[in-house]
C-alpha positions in Angstrom: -8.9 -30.5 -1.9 -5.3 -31.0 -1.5 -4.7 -26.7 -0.9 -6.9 -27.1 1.4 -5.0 -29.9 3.6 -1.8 -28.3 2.9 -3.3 -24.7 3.9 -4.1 -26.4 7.3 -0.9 -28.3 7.9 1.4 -25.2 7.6 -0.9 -22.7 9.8 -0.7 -25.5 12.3 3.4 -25.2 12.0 2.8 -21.2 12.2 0.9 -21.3 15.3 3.3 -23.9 17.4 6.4 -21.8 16.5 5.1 -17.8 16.3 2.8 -17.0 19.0 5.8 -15.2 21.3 4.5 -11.8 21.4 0.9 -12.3 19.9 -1.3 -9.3 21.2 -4.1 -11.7 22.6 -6.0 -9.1 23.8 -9.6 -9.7 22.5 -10.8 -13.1 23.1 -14.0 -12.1 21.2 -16.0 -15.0 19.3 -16.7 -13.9 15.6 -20.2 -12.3 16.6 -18.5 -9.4 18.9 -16.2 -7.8 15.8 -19.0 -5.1 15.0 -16.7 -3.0 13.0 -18.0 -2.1 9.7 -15.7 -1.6 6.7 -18.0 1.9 6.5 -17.3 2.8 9.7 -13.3 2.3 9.7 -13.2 4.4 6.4 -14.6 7.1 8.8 -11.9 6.4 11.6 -9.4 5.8 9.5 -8.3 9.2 8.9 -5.2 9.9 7.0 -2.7 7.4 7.3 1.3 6.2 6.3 3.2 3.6 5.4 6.5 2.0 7.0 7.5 1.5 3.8 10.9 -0.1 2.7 11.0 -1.9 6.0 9.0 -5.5 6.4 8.3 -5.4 2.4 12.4 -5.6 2.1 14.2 -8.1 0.7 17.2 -9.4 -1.2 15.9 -8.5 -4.6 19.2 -8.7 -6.3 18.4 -9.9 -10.2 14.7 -10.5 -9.1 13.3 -9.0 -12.7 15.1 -12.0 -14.3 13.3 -15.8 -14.4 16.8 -17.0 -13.2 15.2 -15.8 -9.8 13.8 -18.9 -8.3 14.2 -17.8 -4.8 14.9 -15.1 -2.0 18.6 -15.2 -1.7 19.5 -14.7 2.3 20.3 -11.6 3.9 23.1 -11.4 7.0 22.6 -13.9 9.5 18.9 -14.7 8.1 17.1 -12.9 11.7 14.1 -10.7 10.8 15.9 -7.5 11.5 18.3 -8.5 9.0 15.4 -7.9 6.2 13.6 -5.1 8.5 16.9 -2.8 7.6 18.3 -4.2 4.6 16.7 -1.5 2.9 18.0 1.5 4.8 15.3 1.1 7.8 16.1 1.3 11.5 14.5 -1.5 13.5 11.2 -0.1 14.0 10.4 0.7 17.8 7.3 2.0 19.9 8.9 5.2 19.7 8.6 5.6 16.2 5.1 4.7 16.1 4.2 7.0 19.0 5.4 9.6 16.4 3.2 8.5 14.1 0.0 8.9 16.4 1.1 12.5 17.9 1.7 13.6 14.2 -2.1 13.4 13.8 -2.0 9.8 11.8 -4.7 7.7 12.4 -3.8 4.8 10.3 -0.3 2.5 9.8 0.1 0.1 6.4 2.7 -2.5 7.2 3.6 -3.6 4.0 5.6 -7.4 4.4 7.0 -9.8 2.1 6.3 -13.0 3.9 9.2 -15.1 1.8 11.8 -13.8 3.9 13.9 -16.7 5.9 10.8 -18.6 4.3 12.7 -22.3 3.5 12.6 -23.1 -0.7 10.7 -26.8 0.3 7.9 -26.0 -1.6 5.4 -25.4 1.6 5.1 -22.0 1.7 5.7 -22.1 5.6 5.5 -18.6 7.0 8.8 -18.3 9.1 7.9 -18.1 13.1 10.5 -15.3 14.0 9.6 -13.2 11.0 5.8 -13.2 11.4 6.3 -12.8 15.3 8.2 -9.7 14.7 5.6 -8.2 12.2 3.5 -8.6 15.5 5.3 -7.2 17.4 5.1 -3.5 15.1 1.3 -4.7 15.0 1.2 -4.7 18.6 3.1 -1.5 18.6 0.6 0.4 16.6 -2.3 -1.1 18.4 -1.3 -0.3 21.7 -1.8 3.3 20.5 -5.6 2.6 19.4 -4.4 3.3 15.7 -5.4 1.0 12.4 -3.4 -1.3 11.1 -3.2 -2.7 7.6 -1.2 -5.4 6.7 -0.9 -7.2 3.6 1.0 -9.9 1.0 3.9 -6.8 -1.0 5.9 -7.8 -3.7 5.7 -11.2 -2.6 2.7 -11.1 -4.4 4.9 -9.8 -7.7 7.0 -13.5 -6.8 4.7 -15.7 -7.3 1.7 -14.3 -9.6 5.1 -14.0 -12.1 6.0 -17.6 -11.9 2.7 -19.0 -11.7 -1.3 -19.7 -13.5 -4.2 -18.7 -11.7 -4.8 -21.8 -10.6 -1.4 -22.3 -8.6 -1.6 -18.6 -7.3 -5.2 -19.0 -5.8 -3.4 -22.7 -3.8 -0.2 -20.8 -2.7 -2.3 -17.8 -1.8 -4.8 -19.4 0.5 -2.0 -21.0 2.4 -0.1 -18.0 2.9 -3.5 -16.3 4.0 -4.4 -19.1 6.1 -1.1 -18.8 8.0 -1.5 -14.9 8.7 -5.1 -15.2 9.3 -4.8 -17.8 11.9 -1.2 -16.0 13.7 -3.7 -13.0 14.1 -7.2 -14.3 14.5 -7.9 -12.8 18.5 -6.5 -9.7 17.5 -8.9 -6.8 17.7 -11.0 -5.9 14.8 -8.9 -2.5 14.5 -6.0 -4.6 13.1 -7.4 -4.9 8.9 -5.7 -7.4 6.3 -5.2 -6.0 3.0 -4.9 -8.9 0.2 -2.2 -7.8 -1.8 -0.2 -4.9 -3.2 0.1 -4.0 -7.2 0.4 -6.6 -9.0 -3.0 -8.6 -9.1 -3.5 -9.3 -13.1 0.1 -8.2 -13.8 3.0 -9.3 -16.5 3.9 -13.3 -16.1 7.3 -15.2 -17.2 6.4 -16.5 -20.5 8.5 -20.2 -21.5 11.3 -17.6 -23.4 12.0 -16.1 -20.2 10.4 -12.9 -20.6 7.8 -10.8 -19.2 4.4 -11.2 -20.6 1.5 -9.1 -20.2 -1.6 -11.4 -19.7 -4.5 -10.7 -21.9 -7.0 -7.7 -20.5 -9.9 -11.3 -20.0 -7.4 -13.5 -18.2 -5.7 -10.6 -16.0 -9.0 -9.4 -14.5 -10.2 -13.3 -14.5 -6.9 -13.9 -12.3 -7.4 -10.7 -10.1 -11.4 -11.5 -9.3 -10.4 -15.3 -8.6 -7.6 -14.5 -6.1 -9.2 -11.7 -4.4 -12.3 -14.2 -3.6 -9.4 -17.0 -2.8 -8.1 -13.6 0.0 -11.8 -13.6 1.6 -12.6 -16.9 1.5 -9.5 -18.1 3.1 -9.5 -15.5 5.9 -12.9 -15.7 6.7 -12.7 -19.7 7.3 -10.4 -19.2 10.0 -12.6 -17.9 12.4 -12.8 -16.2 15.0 -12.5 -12.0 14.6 -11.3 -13.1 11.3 -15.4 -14.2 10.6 -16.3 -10.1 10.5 -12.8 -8.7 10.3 -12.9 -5.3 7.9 -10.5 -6.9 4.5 -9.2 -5.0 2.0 -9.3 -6.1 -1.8 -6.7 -5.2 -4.2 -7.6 -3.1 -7.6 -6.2 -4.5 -10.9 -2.9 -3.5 -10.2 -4.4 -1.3 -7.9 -5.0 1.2 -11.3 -7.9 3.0 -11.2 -9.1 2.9 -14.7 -8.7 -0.6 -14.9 -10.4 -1.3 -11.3 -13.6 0.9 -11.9 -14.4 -0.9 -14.8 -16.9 -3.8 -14.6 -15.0 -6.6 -15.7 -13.3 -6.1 -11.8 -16.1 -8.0 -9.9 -15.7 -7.6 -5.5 -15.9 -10.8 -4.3 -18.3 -12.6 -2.4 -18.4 -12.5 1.7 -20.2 -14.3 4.4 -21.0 -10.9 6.1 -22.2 -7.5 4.8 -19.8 -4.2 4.7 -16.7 -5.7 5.5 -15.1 -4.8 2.3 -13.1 -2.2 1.6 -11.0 -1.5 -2.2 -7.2 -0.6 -2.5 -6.0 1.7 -5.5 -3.0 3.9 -5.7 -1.9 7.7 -6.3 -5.3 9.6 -8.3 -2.4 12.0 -9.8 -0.2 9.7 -11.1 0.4 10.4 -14.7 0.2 13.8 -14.0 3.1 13.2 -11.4 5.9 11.4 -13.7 4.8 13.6 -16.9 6.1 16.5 -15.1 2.9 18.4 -14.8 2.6 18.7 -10.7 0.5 21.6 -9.6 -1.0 22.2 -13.0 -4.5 23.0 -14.2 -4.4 19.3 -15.4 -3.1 17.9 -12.4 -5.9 19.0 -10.5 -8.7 17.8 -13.4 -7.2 14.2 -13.6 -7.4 14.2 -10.2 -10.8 14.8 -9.4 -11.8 12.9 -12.5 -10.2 9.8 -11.1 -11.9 10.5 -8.2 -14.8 10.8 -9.5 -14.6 6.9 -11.1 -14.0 5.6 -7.6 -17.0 7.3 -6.3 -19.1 6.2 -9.1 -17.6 2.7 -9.0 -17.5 2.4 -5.2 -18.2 4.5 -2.5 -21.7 5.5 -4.3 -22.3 2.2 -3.8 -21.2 1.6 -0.5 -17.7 0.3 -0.4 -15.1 2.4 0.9 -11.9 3.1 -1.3 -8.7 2.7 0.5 -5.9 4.9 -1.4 -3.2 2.5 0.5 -0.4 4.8 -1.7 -0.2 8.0 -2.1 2.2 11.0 -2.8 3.9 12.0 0.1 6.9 14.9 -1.6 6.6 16.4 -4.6 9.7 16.8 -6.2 10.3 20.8 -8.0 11.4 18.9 -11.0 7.8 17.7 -11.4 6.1 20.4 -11.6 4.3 22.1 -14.0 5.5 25.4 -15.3 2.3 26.7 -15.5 1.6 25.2 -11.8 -1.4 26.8 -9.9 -0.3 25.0 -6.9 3.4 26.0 -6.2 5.0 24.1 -3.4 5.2 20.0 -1.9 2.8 21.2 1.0 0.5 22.6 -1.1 0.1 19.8 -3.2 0.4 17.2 -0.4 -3.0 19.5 1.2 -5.2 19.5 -2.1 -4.6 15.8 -2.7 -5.5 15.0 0.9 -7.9 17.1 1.5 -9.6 15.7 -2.5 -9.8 12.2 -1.7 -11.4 13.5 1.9 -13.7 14.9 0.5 -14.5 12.1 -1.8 -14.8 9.9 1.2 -11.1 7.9 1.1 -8.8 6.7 3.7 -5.9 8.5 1.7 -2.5 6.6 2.9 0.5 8.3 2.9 3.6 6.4 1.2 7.2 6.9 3.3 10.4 5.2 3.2 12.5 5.3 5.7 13.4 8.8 6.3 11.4 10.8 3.2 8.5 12.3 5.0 8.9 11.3 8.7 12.4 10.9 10.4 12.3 7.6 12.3 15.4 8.9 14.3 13.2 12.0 15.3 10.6 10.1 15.4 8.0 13.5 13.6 7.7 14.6 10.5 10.4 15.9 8.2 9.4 19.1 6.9 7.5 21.9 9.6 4.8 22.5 6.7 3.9 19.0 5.9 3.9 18.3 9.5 1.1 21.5 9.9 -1.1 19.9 6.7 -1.4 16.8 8.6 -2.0 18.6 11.8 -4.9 20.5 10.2 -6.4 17.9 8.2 -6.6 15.5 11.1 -7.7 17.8 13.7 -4.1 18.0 15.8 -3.4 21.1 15.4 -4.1 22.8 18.6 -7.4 24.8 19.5 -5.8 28.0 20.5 -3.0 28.1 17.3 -5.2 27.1 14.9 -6.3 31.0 13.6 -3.0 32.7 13.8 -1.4 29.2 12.4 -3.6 29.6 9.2 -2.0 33.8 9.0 1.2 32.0 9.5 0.5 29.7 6.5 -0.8 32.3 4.6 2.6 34.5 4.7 4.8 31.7 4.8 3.6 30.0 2.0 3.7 33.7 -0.1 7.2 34.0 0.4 8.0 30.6 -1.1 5.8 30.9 -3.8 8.9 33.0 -5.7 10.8 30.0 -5.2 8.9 27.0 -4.8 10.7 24.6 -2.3 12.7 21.9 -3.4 12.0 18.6 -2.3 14.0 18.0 1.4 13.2 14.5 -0.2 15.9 14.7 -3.5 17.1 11.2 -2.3 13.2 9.8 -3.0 12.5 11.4 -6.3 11.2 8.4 -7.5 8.4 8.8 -5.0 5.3 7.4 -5.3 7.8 5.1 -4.8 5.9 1.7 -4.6 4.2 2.4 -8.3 5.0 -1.2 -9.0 1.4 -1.4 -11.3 -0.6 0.5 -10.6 1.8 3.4 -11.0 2.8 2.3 -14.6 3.7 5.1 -15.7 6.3 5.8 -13.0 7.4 2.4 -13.0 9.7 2.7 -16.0 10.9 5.9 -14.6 12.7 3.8 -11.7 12.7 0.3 -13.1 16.2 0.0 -12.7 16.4 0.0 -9.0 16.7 -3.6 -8.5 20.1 -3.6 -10.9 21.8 0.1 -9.3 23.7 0.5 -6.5 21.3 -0.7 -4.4 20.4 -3.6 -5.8 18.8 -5.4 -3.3 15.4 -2.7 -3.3 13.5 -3.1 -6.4 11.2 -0.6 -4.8 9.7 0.5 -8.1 10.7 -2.0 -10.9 8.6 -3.3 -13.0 8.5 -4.0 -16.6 9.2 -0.5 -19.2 6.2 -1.8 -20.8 3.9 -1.1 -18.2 5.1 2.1 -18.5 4.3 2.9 -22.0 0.6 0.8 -21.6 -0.3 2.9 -18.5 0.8 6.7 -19.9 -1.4 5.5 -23.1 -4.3 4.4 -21.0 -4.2 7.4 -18.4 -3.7 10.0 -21.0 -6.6 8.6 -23.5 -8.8 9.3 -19.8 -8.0 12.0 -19.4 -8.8 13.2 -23.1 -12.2 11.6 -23.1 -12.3 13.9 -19.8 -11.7 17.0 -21.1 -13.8 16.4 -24.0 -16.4 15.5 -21.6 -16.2 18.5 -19.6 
């Protein structure tokens, strides 16, 4: 088949140009990978995003079909894109951080159509996928996971395109990655896609379109098997690598119902299943810390495990809340404070068996210039959920906790964070209901980060859907 040719031809033209700096450190044939998608949702740990870094581009207009292509940003060099939206180029330092913070996980979220050439290939650019490897090699040197995936690029091209076309453009683009990174160690993990698998398309008016509820979970099922079956033809680690499906825009009603079907693989546990943010409606209805928040939260939960993990795939949680804002809280709120929350979410979807995955931008939650986390109580959640806290603190730290937290509780700590209300701030899809909320991002100020936008519809669909859940779950219960 012709996609299959042209798949070839352009992950030949990625590997002559971008191996400089390819961590070539396991020459392993596909046999040796013996990593399990079970057993890396055990090591996994809690994890974060650098967010708003390789995912950046020039979004400028990018809601509009009159955006037919990336427009250029500076002189067109992969840094240009790494910072464009407010990032420091990311360094060894940084991720050291990350790994003496207690993290035991990295998501590398990348939009591969930047300095990609409009010639209708879908050529990877060299540079730009050798310095995503160079971050890769970054967070591998210090023995932590690494996800990377297809973000927002995804949102491109599932717009502007059937199902057919996306399932040809997406096994190229997979082919190209997989074959760039097929030596690498199995603790590197590709993730298909972000939030938008079985999302809105251009309609011939120009407008956004919601596909209907048959063909958006027939698109979603096809290109997640397109995602394995491309990878996995590659070879080498790539033949047992741990992959990561994407969830109907990674929403959790919509992906624990059975009309999402995992695909098919050549080799048992290797899957794992992305969703976002098991609090979000309770997050941009302003009811944070509440009674409710905690029941939707477990009850979402308790789909996945019913859906999933009861059945043996891990759930990766590749976005959630990082800072909770005071202006989104409750005002009946059980749980008072951003640290609080950020410990009974985390410590939930523990419990429940997830690789919960912190999102960050930039400076939000941990300072890249500090290289450590932002705020002196989040920092000491992650340090006691992930076992870094030291042996000899980790009584009197808990007093400390105690009293520090009971003199906040009068009044509840404003989110360090103001700058990043609009956190979780990837809610492309599967955060619908937050995505109105922000959807104006990629026209403000800063128009070139349409971090959150998506169509006000979704909005309106996603509140509906969430809210009639969690009414069937209180009447359940």
């Amino acid at each position: 088949m012709k996609r299959r040719a042209a798949a070839v031809i352009t992950a030949a033209a990625v590997m002559m140009t971008s191996q400089i700096g390819a961590f070539a450190a396991s020459e392993e044939v596909p046999g040796a990978a013996a990593l399990t998608a079970s057993r890396a949702a055990e090591e996994m740990g809690i994890g974060i995003n650098l967010g708003n870094t390789f995912e950046a581009y020039n979004a400028s207009g990018c809601e509009k079909s009159t955006y037919t292509w990336m427009p250029v940003v500076g002189q067109n060099t992969p840094e240009d894109y790494e910072t464009c939206w407010g990032a420091p180029v990311t360094t060894q330092e940084m991720i050291d951080g990350f790994r003496d913070a207690g993290f035991k996980t990295v998501r590398i979220p990348v939009y591969w159509g930047n300095m990609m050439e409009n010639d209708g290939t879908w050529t990877v650019n060299g540079e730009y996928i050798a310095r995503v490897a160079e971050v890769v090699d970054c967070c591998l040197k210090d023995d932590l996971y690494t996800v990377i995936n297809i973000h927002h690029f995804d949102e491109f091209i599932i717009r502007r395109h059937n199902t057919e076309e996306c399932c040809e453009i997406f096994a190229n683009l997979w082919t190209q990655i997989a074959e760039y990174f097929k030596d690498y160690p199995d603790k590197l993990v590709f993730e298909g896609f972000n939030e938008y698998l079985g999302a809105s398309q251009f309609g011939e008016d120009g407008e956004l379109h919601e596909q209907s509820e048959e063909d958006a979970f027939a698109s979603a099922n096809a290109i997640n098997q397109t995602f394995v079956d491309s990878v996995r033809a590659t070879g080498g680690n790539n033949a047992e690598r741990v992959l990561i499906v994407s969830g109907v825009t990674t929403n959790i009603d919509k992906t624990t119902t059975s009309k999402f079907v995992m695909p098919e693989d050549t080799v048992e546990d290797r899957l794992m299943v992305s969703v976002h943010y098991v609090d979000n409606l309770m997050y941009w209805i302003n009811l944070i810390g509440t009674k409710d928040w905690k029941d939707y939260s477990k009850y979402q939960c308790s789909l996945l495990k019913k859906a999933f993990t009861d059945k043996g795939i891990p759930v990766f949680v590749g976005e959630t809340t990082s800072n909770y804002p005071r202006s989104n809280f409750g005002g009946n709120a059980e749980v008072k404070t951003s640290s609080e929350c950020l410990e009974y979410i985390l410590t939930l979807l523990q419990e429940n068996g997830f690789v919960p995955v912190l999102w960050d931008v930039t400076d939000n939650f941990y300072d890249r210039s500090k290289c450590e986390i932002k705020d002196g109580k989040n920092a000491e959640v992650i340090a006691r959920l992930t076992g870094n806290a030291p042996a000899d603190e980790s009584e009197s730290e808990s007093e400390a906790d105690s009293e520090s937290e009971s003199e906040s509780e009068s009044e509840p700590e404003e989110s360090s964070e103001a700058a990043s209300e609009a956190e979780p701030s990837s809610a492309e899809e599967s955060s619908e209901a937050g995505s109105g909320a922000v959807s104006s991002a990629a026209d403000s100020g800063k128009s070139s980060n349409p971090n959150t936008g998506t169509a006000a519809a979704m909005l309106l669909l996603g509140a509906v859907s969430a809210a009639a859940t969690a009414v069937l779950y209180r009447k359940k219960n």
